[in-house]
TILODO-661494 format. One line per field, with one value per residue (C-alpha): residue number from 1; residue in one letter; chain; x negated, y, z negated. Coordinates in pm, 1 decimal, decimal comma, padded with zeros to 6 digits, m for minus. Layout:
num <- [NUM; ...]
residu <- [A; ...]
chaine <- [A; ...]
c1 <- [X; ...]
c2 <- [Y; ...]
c3 <- [Z; ...]
! end
This chain:
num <- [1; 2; 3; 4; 5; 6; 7; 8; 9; 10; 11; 12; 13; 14; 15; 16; 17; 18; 19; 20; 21; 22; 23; 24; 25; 26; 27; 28; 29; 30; 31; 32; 33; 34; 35; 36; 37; 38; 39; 40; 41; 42; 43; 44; 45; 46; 47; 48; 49; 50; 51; 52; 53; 54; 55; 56; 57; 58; 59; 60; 61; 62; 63; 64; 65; 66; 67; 68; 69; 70; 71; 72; 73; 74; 75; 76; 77; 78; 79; 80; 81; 82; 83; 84; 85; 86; 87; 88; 89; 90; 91; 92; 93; 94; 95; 96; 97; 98; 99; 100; 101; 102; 103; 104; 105; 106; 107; 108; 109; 110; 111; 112; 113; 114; 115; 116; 117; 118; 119; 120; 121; 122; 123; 124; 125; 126; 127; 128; 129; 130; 131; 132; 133; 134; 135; 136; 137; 138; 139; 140; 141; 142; 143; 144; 145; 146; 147; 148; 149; 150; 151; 152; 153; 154; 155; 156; 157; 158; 159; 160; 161; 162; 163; 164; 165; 166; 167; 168; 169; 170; 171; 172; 173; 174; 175; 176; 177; 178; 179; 180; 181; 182; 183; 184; 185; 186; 187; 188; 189; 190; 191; 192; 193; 194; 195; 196; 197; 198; 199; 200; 201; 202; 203; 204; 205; 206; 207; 208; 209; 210; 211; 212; 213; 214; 215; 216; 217; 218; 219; 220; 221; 222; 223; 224; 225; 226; 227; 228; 229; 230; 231; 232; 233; 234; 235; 236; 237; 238; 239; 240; 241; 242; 243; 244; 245; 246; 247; 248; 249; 250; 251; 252; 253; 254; 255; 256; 257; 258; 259; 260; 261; 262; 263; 264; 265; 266; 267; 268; 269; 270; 271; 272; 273; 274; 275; 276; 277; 278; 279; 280; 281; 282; 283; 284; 285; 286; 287; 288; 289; 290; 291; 292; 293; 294; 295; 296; 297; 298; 299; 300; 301; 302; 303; 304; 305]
residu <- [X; X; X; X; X; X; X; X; X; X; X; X; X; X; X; X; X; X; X; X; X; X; X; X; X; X; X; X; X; X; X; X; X; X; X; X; X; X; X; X; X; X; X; X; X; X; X; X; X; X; X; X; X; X; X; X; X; X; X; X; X; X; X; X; X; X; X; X; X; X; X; X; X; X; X; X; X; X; X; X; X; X; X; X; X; X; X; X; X; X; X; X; X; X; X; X; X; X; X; X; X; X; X; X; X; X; X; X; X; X; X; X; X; X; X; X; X; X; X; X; X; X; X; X; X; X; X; X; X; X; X; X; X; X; X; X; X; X; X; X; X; X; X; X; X; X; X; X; X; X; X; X; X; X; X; X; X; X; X; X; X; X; X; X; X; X; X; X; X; X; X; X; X; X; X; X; X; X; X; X; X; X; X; X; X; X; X; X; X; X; X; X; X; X; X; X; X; X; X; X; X; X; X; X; X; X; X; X; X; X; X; X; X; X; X; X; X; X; X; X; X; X; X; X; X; X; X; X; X; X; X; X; X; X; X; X; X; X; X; X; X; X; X; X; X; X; X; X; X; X; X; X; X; X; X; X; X; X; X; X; X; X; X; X; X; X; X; X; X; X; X; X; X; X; X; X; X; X; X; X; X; X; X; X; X; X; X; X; X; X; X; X; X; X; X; X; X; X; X; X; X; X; X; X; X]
chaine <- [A; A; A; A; A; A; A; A; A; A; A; A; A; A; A; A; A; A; A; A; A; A; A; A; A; A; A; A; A; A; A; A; A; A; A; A; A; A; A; A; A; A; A; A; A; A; A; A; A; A; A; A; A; A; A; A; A; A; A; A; A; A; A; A; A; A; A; A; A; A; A; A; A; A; A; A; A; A; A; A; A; A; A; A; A; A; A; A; A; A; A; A; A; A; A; A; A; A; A; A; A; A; A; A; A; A; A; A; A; A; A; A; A; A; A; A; A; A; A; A; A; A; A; A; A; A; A; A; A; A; A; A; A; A; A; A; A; A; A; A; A; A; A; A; A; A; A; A; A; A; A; A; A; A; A; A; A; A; A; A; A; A; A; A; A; A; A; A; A; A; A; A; A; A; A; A; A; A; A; A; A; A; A; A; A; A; A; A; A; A; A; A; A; A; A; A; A; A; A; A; A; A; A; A; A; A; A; A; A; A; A; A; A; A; A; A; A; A; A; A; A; A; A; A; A; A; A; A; A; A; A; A; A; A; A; A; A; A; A; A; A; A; A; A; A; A; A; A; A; A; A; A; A; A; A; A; A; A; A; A; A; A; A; A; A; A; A; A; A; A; A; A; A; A; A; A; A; A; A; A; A; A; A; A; A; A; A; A; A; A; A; A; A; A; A; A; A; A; A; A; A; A; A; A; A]
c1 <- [m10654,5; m10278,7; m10419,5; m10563,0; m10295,5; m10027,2; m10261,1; m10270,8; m09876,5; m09843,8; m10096,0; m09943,8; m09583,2; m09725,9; m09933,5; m09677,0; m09534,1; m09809,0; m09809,9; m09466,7; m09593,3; m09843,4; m09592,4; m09388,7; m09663,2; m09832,8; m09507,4; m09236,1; m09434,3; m09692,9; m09967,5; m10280,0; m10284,5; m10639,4; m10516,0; m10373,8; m10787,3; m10710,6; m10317,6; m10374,1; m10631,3; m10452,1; m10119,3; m10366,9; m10506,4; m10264,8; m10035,2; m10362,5; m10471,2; m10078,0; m10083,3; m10364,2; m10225,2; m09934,1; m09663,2; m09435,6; m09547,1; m09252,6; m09236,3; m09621,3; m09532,3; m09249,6; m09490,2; m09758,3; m09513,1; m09453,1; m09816,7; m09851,1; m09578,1; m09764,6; m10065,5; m09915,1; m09709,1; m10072,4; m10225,3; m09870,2; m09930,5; m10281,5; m10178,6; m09852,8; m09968,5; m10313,6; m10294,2; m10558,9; m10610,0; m10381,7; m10672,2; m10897,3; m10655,1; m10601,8; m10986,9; m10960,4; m10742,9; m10914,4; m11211,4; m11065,8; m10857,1; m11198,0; m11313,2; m10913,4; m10926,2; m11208,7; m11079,5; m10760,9; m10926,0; m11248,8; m11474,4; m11525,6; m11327,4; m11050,7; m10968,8; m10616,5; m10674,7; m10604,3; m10297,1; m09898,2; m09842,2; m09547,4; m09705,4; m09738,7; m09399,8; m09233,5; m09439,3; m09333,8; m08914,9; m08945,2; m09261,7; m09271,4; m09587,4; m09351,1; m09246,2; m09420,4; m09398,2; m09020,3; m09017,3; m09218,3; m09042,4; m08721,8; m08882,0; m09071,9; m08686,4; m08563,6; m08777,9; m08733,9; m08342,6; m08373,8; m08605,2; m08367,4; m08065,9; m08339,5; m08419,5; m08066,1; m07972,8; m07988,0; m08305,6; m08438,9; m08355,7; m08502,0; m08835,1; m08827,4; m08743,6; m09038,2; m09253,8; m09100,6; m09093,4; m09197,7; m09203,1; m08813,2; m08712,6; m08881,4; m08666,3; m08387,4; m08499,7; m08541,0; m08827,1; m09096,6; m09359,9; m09138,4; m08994,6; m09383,5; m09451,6; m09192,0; m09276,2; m09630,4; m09515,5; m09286,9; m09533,5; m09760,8; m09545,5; m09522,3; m09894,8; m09961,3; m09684,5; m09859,4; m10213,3; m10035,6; m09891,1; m10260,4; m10443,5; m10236,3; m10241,1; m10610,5; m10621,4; m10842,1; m10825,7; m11173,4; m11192,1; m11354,2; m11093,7; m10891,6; m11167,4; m11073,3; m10658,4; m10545,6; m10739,0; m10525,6; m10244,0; m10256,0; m10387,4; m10045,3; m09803,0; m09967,4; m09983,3; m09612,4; m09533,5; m09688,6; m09538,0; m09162,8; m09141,3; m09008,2; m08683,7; m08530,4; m08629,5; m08506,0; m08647,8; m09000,8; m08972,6; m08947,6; m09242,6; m09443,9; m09389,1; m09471,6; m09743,8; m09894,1; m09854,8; m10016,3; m10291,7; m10384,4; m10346,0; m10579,2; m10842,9; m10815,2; m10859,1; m11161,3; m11360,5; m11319,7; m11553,8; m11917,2; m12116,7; m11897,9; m11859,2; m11586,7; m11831,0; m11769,2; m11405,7; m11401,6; m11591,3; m11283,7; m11029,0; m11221,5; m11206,8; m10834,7; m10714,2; m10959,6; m10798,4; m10447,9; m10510,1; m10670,5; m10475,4; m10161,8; m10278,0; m10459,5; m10154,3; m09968,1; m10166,6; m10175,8; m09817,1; m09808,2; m10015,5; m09794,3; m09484,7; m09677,0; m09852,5; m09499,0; m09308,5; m09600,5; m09515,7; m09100,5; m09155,7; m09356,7; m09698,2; m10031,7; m10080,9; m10432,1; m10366,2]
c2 <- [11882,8; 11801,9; 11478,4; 11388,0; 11536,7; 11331,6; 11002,6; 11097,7; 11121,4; 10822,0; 10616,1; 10778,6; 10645,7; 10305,3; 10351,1; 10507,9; 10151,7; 10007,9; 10345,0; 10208,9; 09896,1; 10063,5; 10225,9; 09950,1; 09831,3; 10176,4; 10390,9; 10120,0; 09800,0; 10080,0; 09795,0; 09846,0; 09656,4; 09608,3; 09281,5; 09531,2; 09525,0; 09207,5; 09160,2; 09462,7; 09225,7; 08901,2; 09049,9; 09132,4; 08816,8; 08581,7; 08830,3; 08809,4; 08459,5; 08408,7; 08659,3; 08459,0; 08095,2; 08258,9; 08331,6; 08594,2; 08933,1; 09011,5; 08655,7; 08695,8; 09018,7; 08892,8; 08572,8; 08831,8; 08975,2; 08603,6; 08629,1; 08895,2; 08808,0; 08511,7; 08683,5; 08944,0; 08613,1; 08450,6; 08777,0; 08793,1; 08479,9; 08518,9; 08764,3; 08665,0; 08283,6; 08309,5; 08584,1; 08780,8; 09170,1; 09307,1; 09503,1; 09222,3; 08994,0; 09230,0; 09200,5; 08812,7; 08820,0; 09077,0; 08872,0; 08522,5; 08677,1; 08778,2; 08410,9; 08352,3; 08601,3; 08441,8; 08112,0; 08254,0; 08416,8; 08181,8; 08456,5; 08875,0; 08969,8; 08937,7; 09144,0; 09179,5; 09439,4; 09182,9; 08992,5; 09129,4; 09258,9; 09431,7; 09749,2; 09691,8; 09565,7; 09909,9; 10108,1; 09851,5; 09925,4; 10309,9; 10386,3; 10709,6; 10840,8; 10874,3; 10545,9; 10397,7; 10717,0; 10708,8; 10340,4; 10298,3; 10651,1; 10447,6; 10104,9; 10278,5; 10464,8; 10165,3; 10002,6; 10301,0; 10255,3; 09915,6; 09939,0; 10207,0; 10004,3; 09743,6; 09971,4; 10026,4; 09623,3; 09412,8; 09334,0; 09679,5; 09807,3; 09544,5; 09568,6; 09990,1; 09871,3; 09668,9; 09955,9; 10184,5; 09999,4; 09625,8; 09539,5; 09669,2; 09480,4; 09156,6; 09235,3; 09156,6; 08787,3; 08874,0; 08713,9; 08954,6; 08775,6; 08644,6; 08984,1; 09112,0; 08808,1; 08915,2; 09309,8; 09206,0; 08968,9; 09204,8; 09520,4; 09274,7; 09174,0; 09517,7; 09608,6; 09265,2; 09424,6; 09724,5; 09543,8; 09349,1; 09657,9; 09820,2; 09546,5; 09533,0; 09992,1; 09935,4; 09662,8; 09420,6; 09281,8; 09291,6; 09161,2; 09457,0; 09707,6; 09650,1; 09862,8; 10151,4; 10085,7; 10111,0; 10451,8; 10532,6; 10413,7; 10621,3; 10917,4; 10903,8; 10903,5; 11169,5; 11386,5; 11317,3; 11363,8; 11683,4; 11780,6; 11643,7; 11574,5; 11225,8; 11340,6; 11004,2; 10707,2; 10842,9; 11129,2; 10948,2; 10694,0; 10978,2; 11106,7; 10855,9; 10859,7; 11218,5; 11177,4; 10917,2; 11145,4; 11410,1; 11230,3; 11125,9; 11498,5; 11585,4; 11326,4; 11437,1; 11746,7; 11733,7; 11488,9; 11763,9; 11951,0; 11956,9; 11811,9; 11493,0; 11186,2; 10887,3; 10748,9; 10973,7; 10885,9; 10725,3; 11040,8; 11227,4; 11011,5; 11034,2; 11381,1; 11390,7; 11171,3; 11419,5; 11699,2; 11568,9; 11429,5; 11755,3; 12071,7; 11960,0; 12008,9; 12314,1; 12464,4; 12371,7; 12452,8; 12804,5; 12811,4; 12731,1; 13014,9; 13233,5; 13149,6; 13219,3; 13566,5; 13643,1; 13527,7; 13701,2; 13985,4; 13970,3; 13921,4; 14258,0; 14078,8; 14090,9; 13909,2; 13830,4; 13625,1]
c3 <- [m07110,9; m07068,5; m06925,2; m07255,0; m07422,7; m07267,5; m07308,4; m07719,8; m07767,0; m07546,1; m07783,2; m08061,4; m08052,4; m08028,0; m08310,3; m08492,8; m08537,4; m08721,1; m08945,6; m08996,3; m09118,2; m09317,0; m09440,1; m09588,7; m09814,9; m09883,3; m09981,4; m10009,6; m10217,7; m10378,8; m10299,6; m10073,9; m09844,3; m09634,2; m09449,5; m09176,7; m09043,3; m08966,6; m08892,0; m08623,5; m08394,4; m08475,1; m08277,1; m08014,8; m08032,9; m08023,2; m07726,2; m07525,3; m07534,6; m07467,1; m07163,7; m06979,5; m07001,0; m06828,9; m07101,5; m07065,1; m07179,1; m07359,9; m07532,1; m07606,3; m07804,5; m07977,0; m08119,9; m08237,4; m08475,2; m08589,8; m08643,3; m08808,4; m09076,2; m09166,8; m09209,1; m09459,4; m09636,5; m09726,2; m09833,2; m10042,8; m10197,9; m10285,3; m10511,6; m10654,9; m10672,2; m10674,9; m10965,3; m10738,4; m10714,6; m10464,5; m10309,3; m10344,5; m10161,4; m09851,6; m09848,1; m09898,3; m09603,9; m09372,7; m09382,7; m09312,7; m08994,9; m08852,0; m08819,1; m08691,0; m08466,3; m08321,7; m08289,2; m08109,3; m07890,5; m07816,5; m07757,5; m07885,2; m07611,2; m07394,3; m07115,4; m06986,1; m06677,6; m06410,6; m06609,6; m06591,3; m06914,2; m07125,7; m06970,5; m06633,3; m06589,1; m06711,6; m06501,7; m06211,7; m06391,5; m06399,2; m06118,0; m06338,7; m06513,1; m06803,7; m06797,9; m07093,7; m07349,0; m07276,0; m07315,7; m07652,7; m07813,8; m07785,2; m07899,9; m08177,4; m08285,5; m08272,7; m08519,2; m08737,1; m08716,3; m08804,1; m09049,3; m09191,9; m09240,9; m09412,0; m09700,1; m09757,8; m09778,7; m10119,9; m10020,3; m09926,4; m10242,4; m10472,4; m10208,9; m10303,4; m10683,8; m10696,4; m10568,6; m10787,5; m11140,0; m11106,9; m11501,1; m11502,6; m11228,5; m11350,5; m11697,6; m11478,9; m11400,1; m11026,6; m10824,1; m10783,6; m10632,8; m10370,4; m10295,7; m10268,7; m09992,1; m09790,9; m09810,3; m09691,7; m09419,8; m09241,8; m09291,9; m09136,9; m08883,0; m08740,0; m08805,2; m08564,4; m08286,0; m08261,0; m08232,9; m07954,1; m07792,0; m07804,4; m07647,2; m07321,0; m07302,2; m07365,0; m07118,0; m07320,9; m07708,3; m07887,2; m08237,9; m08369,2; m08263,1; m08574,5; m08789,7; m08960,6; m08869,4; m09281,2; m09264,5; m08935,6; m09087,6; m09431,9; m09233,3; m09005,7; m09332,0; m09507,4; m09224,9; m09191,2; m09492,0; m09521,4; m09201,5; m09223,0; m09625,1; m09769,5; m09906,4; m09794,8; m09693,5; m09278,7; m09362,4; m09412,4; m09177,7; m08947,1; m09067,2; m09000,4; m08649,6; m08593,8; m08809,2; m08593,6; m08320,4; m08480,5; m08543,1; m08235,8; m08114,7; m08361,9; m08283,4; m07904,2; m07984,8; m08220,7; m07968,7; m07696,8; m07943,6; m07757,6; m08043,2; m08075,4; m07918,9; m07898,2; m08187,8; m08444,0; m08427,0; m08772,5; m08961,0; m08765,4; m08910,6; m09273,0; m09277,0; m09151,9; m09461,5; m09688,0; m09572,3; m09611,9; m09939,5; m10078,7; m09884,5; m10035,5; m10408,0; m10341,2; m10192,2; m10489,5; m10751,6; m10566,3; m10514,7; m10924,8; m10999,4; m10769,5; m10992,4; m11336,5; m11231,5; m11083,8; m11424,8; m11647,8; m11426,2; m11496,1; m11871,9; m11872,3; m11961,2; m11872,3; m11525,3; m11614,7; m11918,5]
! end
C-alpha cells in the first residue's frame, strides 16, 4: 500500500505540471483547450524518438517543450486567424497531432526501458529511492515560481485580461488574437514537458497514452481549488499541484477496490471531475440556506418560510 502510495505522489508532481499547463488555458485564457490530447504525446514523442538516436535526455526534454509550444501556437491561430471555434480548434488540432505523432515516432510505440533517460540519470545522481519525487517537487516549484512572476509581467496581465474581459481589452486597441497564440503555445509547451517527463517514468511513449489528459488536467485544478482555494494567482498555482497529487491518490486508491481494474481508470477520473464539479454547489447552496434559516431565525420569523 505505501508502495503504491509513494508511486501516486511521485506520478503526481510530474503530472502536476501539465495541470499547470492546463491550467493556463482553462483558468487563465477561459478557452478549452482539447489540443492538450495531443500536445501531451507529441512531448513524448518527439523526447523519445530524440532519446534513441542518442541525444541527451535533458536536451530531448527541453525540445519537447519547443514542441509543444508550437502545437498550442497552430491551435491559437486556427482560431484567432482561422475565425474557428475555440473548442472546435483544440479538436482540429488533437486530431492532426495523432497522424504527427505517428510520423515522429514511426510506429504506435516506443519503448525507452533500455535507453539513459532524464530519469535514470537522477537515480544514478542521488542512488536514493527518493531521488526522483525530490527531484520533480523542486522542478515542478520551480515552474510554478516562474510561472508566477509570468502572470504578474505586462504580458501576464493582459494574458489574465483577456480571460477575464476580452471585448474590453480589445476596446483598448491591444492584440488579442496574438496574446491568445501565445497563452496556447506556452500552456502547450508545458502540457508537451510533462508528456515527455511521462514517457521516460513509464519507460515507453505510446500514441494513445495522451487520452483522457484535458479530463486529468481539469480534474487536478478543481480538486485544488476546492482543496487550497484560488484567492491569488500563487495561491492557485499552488493548487494545482496538490490537486494533481490528490488525484492520483485518489485513483490509487479507488483501483485497489476489488471490483475494478487499471481499465476503468477513465470512468474513475469521470466521476472525480463529477464530483468536484457538483459537491461544491451543493455545499453552498446548503451553506446559503444555513445563513437564511439562521437570519429568519434573528429577525424573529418563521424559519420555515
Amino acid at each position: 500500500m505505501m508502495t503504491a502510495m509513494f508511486g501516486a505522489v511521485e506520478s503526481g508532481v510530474i503530472y502536476a505540471i501539465m495541470a499547470l499547463g492546463v491550467y493556463l488555458s482553462f483558468r487563465v485564457l477561459d478557452f478549452p483547450d482539447l489540443t492538450v490530447d495531443g500536445s501531451f504525446v507529441t512531448g513524448g514523442a518527439v523526447a523519445s524518438i530524440l532519446i534513441v538516436n542518442g541525444t541527451n535526455p535533458f536536451l530531448a526534454t527541453f525540445a519537447a517543450l519547443f514542441a509543444g509550444f508550437l502545437a498550442g501556437c497552430a491551435t491559437g491561430v486556427l482560431h484567432t486567424k482561422g475565425g474557428i471555434n475555440p473548442l472546435l480548434s483544440g479538436i482540429l488540432m488533437m486530431i492532426a497531432l495523432y497522424s504527427i505523432n505517428l510520423r515522429i515516432m514511426g510506429k504506435p510505440n516506443v519503448p525507452l526501458l533500455a535507453e539513459e533517460t532524464v530519469l535514470t540519470k537522477i537515480e544514478a545522481w542521488f542512488a536514493s529511492d527518493w531521488g526522483i519525487l525530490l527531484f520533480m517537487l523542486v522542478l515542478a516549484l520551480i515552474i510554478k515560481w516562474i510561472t508566477d512572476l509570468f502572470l504578474k509581467t505586462e504580458v501576464g496581465l493582459s494574458l489574465r485580461a483577456v480571460g477575464d474581459n476580452e471585448g474590453m481589452v480589445r476596446s483598448f486597441s491591444a492584440n488579442t488574437g496574438w496574446m491568445k497564440v501565445l497563452g496556447l503555445g506556452l500552456s502547450n509547451a508545458l502540457v508537451a514537458f510533462s508528456g515527455a517527463l511521462v514517457a521516460q517514468y513509464n519507460g515507453f511513449n505510446d500514441v494513445g497514452m495522451g487520452i483522457g489528459m484535458i479530463v486529468i488536467g481539469l480534474a487536478s485544478v478543481i480538486i485544488g481549488e476546492a482543496v487550497i482555494g484560488d484567492s491569488s494567482i500563487a495561491r492557485a498555482t499552488l493548487a494545482v499541484l496538490v490537486g494533481a497529487v490528490l488525484y492520483r491518490i485518489i485513483v490509487t486508491l479507488a483501483l485497489r477496490i476489488e471490483f475494478l481494474d487499471t481499465g476503468d481508470m477513465k470512468l474513475i477520473t469521470a466521476i472525480i471531475v463529477i464530483i468536484a464539479l457538483i459537491l461544491p454547489k451543493v455545499l453552498d447552496k446548503q451553506k446559503a440556506a444555513a445563513r437564511k434559516k439562521k437570519r429568519l431565525q434573528q429577525l424573529g420569523g418563521d424559519p420555515v418560510a
